[in-house]
Phi, psi and omega in degrees: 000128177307228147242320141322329150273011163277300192298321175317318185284324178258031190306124173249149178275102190285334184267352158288297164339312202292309194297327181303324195278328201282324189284313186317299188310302193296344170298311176230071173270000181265347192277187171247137177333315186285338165288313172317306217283331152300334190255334150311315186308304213296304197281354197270357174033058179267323181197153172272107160236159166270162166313287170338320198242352174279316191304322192285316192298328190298289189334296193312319197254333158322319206265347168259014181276193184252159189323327186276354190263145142232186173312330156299326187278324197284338147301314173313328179271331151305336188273326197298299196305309211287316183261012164267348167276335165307283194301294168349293179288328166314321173290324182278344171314318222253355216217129185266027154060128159254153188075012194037076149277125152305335182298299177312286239281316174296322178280330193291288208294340147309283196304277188301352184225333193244356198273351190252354187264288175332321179279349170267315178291357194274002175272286231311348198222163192225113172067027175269149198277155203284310181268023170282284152015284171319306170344283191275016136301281170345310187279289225294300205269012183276150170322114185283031191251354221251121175292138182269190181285156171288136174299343151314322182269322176306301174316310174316280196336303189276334172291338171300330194245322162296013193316132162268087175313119181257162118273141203004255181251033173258146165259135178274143168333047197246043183306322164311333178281307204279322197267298162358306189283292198261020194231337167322269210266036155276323151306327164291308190302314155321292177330291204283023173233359177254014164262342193277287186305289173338325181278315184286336162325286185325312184300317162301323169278309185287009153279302198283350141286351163280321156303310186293304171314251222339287163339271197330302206283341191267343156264326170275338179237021203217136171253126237222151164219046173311312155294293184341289178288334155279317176311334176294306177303301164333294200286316180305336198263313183284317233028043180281126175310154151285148158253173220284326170293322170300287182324316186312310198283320153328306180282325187305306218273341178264003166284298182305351158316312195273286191287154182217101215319178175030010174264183173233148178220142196266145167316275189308015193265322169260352202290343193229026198232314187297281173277022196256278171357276156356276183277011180268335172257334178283274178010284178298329179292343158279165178274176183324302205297312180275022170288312157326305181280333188244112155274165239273298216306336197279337184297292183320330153278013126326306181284336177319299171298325174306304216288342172294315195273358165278307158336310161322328207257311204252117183242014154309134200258293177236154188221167180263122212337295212295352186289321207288335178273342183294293186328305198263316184302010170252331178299303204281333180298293179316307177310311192310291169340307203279333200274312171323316175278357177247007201281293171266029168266204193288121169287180183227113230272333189241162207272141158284159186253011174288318137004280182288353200285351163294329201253001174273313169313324193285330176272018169064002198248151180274174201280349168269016171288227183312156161302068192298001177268320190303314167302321176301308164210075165275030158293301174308311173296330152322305157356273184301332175288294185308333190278335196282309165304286175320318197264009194238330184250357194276013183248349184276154149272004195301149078052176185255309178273002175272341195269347172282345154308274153004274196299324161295310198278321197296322185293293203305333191268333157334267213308332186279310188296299184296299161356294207282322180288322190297316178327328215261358202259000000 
């Protein structure tokens, strides 16, 4: 690639530029070139340098350009790097590595950007040493957020790592160790700060898709009873009667928590889910003294029976959200009526067993069989095991769905388990 074609691929609007350099010079015509010309580089905020020290580097590399070059131009070339170091970090933003090998990573961004650049600066100069050459990579291509080393120590530094090699009075080639030297380990650093941001990206998306599932999981899989528990709160405190339209609206918004149109739901899937909810919000929505007379678990054989004399009647297995809340919110009403008109009078310390005759038909057993307060609550324990969990797993690193994975299946071997001893009593 020529040197016209090189500036075409890398283009600075040179006639702007010119115009920049021309106000600097008339502002300071009393100054010296090299100064005009450090302090034109200083306002174009090309690297954090001081003038002084732009001033040293100008100085160092005037006495080595060729005869056809002068300091405006070799400034001019400093504004050029700054944007072939733009398409450079671009490319690397964009571009993946396997295993993030840095090597690869040196070699790819030699080879696309700088071995054709080495071929173009090396005319700007007469006799310059390979490892002055590195240097003023270095200088060209470092991040301009980054300070650099005093230039002196630099030159040390890369004469030390650079040699310019004669065979007898021929010079030999080494320009890759010269581009190697002074572009390495500006390129791991870049690199490893477009892998740092890639991890934090990464990181950022699997929250906010652990979040949105989590949402997700949280609307569709939790009956939210929210009216519910203020309205409980309200009526303990007014003792206003409710009215029938206030309950309506309640069970709608805690069914609609759950069920959802056009999805399909199998009964047992929600059933014990439903009244553990339920009575989980009502629950919470008395003040102390009736928390005290209703404990959460005898609400939950309340709500049972109810959810029992519905069963009793609709023996549809699966229904589509919206049938199962028309269906079930009148069951729910009806409970509501019953618990409300009765909340404050004097409670009644034993269960009717008529309660229970559902659950003795389905188990085939006579009512001086199994412990049937026991089966009510093995809701409650069920609970108490999932909260028991949440928090035993909330010490892990698993992911949100694997460990809500966990917590379904370790609950069903519960739930299974606890079952099987009551049967067995």
């Amino acid at each position: 690639m020529d040197a016209k074609e090189f500036q075409y691929q890398y283009p600075i609007n040179r006639e702007q530029l010119i115009g920049f350099y021309t106000r600097t010079k008339h502002r300071l015509q009393d100054r010296e070139e090299v100064e005009i010309i450090a302090n034109f580089l200083k306002h174009q905020a090309i690297i954090e340098l001081s003038i002084k020290e732009i001033s040293t580097i100008l100085n160092f590399y005037t006495k080595l350009l060729a005869n056809d070059k002068n300091l405006l131009e070799f400034a001019l070339e400093w504004i050029r790097a700054n944007e072939i170091r733009l398409k450079y970090k671009k490319y690397l933003i964009t571009t993946r590595y396997p295993e993030n090998d840095f090597t690869i990573a040196i070699d790819d961004c030699i080879s696309q950007f700088f071995l054709d650049y080495d071929n173009y600066i090396r005319d700007f100069f007469i006799d310059i040493k390979e490892h002055e050459l590195s240097a003023l990579y270095n200088v060209f291509f470092n991040r301009s957020d980054i300070k650099a080393r005093n230039f002196s120590d630099l030159l040390e530094w890369h004469h030390d790592k650079v040699p310019t090699i004669f065979e007898e009075s021929t010079r030999i080639m080494t320009n890759i160790i010269t581009l190697r030297s002074g572009l390495s380990q500006i390129i791991i650093e870049d690199y490893q700060e477009v892998l740092s941001s890639r991890v934090k990206e990464q990181e950022a998306r699997e929250e906010k898709r652990a979040k949105t599932f989590k949402d997700e999981v949280k609307e569709v899989g939790e009956f939210q009873g929210l009216l519910l528990e203020r309205m409980m709160k309200s009526y303990c405190m007014s003792k206003d009667k409710i009215v029938s339209k206030e309950i309506e609206n309640v069970i709608n918004q805690f069914l609609t928590s759950y069920f959802k149109f056009g999805v399909f739901y199998e009964y047992d899937e929600f059933k014990d889910q439903l009244t553990r909810a339920f009575a989980r919000d009502l629950h919470e929505g008395l003040t102390p003294p009736y928390k005290i007379k209703y404990e959460r678990n005898e609400i939950e054989l309340e709500v049972m029976e109810f959810m029992n004399e519905f069963r009793s009647i609709n023996q549809i297995k699966i229904l589509d959200g919206s049938a199962w809340k028309n269906d079930i919110a009148k069951y729910l009403k009806k409970f509501l009526i019953h618990f409300t008109d009765k909340l404050f009078e004097p409670k009644k310390t034993t269960i009717k067993k008529d309660i229970l005759k559902p659950i003795v038909q389905k188990f085939g057993e006579k009512e001086e069989g199994p412990d049937f307060r026991a089966i009510f609550d093995l809701n409650l324990e069920i609970e108490q095991f999932r909260e028991q969990l949440e928090a035993s797993l909330e010490k892990t690193d698993y992911g949100y769905v694997k460990k809500q994975s966990i917590i379904r299946s370790k609950i069903q071997e519960f739930t299974m388990e606890k079952r099987k001893t009551l049967l067995n009593k």
